[in-house]
Residue frames relative to the residue before (quaternion, step in Angstrom):
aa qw qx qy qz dx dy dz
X 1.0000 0.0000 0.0000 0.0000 0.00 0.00 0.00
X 0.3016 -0.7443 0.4959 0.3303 3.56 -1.07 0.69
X 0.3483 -0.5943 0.6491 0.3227 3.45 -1.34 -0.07
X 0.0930 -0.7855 0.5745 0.2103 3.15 -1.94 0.32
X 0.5688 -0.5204 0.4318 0.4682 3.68 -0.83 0.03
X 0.6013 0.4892 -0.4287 0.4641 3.85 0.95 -0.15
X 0.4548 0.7066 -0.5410 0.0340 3.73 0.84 -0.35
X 0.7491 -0.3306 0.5175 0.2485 2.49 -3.02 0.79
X 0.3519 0.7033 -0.6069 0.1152 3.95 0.02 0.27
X 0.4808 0.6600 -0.3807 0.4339 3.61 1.21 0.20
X 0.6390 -0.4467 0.4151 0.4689 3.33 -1.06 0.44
X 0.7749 -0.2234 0.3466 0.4790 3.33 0.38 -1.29
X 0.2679 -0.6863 0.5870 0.3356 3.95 -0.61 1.03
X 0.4882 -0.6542 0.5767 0.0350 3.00 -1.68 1.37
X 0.8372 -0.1858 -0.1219 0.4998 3.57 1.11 -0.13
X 0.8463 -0.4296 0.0996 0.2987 3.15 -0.98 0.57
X 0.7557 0.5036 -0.1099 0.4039 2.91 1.36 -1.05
X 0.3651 0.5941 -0.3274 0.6376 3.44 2.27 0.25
X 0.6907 0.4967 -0.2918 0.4370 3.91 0.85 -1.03
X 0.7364 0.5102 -0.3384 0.2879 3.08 0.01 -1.01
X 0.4022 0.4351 -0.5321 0.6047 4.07 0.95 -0.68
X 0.8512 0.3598 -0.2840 0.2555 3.23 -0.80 -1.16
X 0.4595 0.6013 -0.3744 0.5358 3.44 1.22 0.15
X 0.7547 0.4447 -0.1884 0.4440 3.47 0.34 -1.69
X 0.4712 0.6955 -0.3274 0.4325 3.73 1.49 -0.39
X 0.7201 0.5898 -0.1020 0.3510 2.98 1.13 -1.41
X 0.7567 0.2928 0.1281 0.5703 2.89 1.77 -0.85
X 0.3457 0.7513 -0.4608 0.3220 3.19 1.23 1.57
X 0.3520 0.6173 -0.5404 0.4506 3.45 1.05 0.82
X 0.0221 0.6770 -0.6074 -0.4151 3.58 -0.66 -0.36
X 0.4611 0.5902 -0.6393 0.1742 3.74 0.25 0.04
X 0.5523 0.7022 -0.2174 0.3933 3.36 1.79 -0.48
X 0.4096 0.8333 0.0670 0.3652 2.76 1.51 -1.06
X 0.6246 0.4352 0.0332 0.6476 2.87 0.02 -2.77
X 0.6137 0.6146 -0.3003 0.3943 3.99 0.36 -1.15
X 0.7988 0.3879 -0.0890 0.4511 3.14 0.33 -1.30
X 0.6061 0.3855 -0.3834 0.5806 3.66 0.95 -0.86
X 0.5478 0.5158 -0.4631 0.4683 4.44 0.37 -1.05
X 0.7782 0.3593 -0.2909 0.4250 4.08 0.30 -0.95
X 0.7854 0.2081 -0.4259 0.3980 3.67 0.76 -0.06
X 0.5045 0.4953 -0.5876 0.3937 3.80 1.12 0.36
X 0.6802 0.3685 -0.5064 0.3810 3.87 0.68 -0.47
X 0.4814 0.4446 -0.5835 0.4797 4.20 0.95 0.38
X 0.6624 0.4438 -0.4669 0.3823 3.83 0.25 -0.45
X 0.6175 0.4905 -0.3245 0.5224 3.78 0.74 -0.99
X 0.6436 0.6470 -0.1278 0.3884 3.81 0.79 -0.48
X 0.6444 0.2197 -0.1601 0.7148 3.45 1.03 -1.15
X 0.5917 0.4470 -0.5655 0.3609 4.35 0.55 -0.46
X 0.7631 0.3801 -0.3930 0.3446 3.78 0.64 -1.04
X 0.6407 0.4911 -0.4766 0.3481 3.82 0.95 -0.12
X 0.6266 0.4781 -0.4598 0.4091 3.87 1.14 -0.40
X 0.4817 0.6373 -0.3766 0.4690 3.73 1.86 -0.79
X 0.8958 0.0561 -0.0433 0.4388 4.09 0.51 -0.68
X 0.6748 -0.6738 0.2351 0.1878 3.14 1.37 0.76
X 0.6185 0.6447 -0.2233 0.3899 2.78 1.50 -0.54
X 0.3788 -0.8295 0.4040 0.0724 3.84 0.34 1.56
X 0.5224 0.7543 -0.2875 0.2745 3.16 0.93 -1.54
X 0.6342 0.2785 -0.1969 0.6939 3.95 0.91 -1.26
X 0.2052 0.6343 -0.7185 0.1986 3.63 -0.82 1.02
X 0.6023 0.5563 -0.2587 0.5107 3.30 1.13 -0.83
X 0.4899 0.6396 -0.3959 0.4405 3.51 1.14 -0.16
X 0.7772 0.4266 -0.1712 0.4298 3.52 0.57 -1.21
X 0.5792 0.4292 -0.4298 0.5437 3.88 1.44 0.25
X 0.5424 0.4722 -0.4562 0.5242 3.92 1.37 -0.75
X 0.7814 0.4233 -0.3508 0.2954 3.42 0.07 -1.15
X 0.5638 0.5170 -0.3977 0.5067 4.07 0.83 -1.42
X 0.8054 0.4393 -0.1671 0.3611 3.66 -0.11 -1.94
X 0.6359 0.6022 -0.3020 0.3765 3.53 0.86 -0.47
X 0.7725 0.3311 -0.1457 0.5219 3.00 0.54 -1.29
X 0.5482 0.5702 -0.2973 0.5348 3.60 0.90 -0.50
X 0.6329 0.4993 -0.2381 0.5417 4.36 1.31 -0.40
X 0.5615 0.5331 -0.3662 0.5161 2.98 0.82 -0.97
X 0.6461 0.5665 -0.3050 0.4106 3.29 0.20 -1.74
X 0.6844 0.5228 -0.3007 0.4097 3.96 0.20 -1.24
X 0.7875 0.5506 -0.0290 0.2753 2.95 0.66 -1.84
X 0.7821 0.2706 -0.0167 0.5610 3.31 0.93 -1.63
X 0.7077 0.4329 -0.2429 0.5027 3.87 1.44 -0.66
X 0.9316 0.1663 -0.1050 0.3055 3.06 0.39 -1.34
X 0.3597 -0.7730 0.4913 0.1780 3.00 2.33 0.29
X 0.4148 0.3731 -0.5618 0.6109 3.84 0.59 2.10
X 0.2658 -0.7663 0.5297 0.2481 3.06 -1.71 -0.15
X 0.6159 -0.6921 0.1534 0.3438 3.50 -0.25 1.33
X 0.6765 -0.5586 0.3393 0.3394 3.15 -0.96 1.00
X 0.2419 0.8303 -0.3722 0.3370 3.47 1.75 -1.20
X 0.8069 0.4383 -0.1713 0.3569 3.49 -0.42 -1.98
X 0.9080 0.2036 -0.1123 0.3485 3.40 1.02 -0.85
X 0.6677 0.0563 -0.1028 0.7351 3.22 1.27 -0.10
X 0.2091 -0.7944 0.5670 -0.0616 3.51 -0.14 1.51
X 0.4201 0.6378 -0.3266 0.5569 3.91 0.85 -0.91
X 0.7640 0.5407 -0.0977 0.3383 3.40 -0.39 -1.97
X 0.7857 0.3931 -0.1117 0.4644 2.88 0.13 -2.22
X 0.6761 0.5193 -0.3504 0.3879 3.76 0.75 -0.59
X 0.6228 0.5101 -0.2728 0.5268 3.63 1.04 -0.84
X 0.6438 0.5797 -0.2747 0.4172 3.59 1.04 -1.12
X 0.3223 0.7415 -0.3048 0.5034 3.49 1.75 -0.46
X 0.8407 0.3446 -0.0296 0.4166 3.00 -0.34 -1.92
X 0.5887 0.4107 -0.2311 0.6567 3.74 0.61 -0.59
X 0.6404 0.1606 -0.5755 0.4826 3.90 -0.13 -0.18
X 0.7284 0.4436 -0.3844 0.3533 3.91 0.08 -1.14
X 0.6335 0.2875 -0.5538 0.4576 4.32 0.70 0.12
X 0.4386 0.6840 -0.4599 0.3582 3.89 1.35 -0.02
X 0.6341 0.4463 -0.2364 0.5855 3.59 0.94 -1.22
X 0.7588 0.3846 -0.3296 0.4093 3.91 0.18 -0.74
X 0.5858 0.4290 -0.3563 0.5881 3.97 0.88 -0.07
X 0.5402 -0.6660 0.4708 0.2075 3.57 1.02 -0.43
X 0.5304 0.6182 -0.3016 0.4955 3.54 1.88 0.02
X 0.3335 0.6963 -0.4648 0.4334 3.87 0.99 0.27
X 0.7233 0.4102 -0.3684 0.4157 3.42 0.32 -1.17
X 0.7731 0.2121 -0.3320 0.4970 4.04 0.05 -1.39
X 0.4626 0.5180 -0.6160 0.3718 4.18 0.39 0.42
X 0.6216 0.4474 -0.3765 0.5213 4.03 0.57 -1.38
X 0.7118 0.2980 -0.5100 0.3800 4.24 0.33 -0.97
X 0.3154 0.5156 -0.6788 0.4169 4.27 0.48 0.54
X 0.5256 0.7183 -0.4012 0.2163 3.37 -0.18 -1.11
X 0.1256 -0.7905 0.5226 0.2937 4.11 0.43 0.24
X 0.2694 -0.9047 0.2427 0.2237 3.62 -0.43 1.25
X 0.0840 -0.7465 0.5704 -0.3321 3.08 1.43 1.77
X 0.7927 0.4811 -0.1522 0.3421 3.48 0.14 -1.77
X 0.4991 0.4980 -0.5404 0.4591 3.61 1.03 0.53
X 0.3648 -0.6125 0.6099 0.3460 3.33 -1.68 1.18
């Protein structure tokens, strides 16, 4: 597992805006990344065709698809364990905000904050 200079040695971040560095830390690979953005467009492409046909039944689709690909990433790439486990709340919003971070094109000078200790 890597370590990072942002680390979670605190009881617990208290607001969001303390998490998220320490999120993006987590997630300086981008094959990891790529991972993570592929698992929440296939939850967007996922929840449009179930409000498109109504068809509820595959909710469960959008924890295999988001969480899945987004493990893999942890597990097999960046060799951490997902923020998920410990601050779930956070880690889920922190999601969304890295992937509108990457789509505005602001991802890149947020990750150079990053102190570049915190590469594995």
């Amino acid at each position: 597992m890597t370590s990072s200079p942002v680390t979670d040695n605190r009881q617990k971040f208290t607001t969001f805006a303390e998490f998220y560095p320490y999120y993006l830390s987590e997630h300086q690979l981008p094959a990891c990344r790529l991972l993570h953005y592929l698992g929440s467009s296939l939850v967007l492409a996922l929840l449009g065709f179930m409000l498109w046909s109504g068809q509820w039944q595959w909710w469960w689709t959008l924890l295999v698809a988001g969480y899945g690909c987004a493990w893999i990433g942890h597990f097999f790439i960046e060799h951490n364990r997902p923020a998920t486990f410990k601050y779930p709340f956070f880690s889920l919003a922190a999601d969304w905000v890295m992937f509108k971070d990457m789509l505005t094109g602001q991802l890149a000078a947020k990750l150079a904050k990053i102190p570049a200790s915190s590469a594995p």
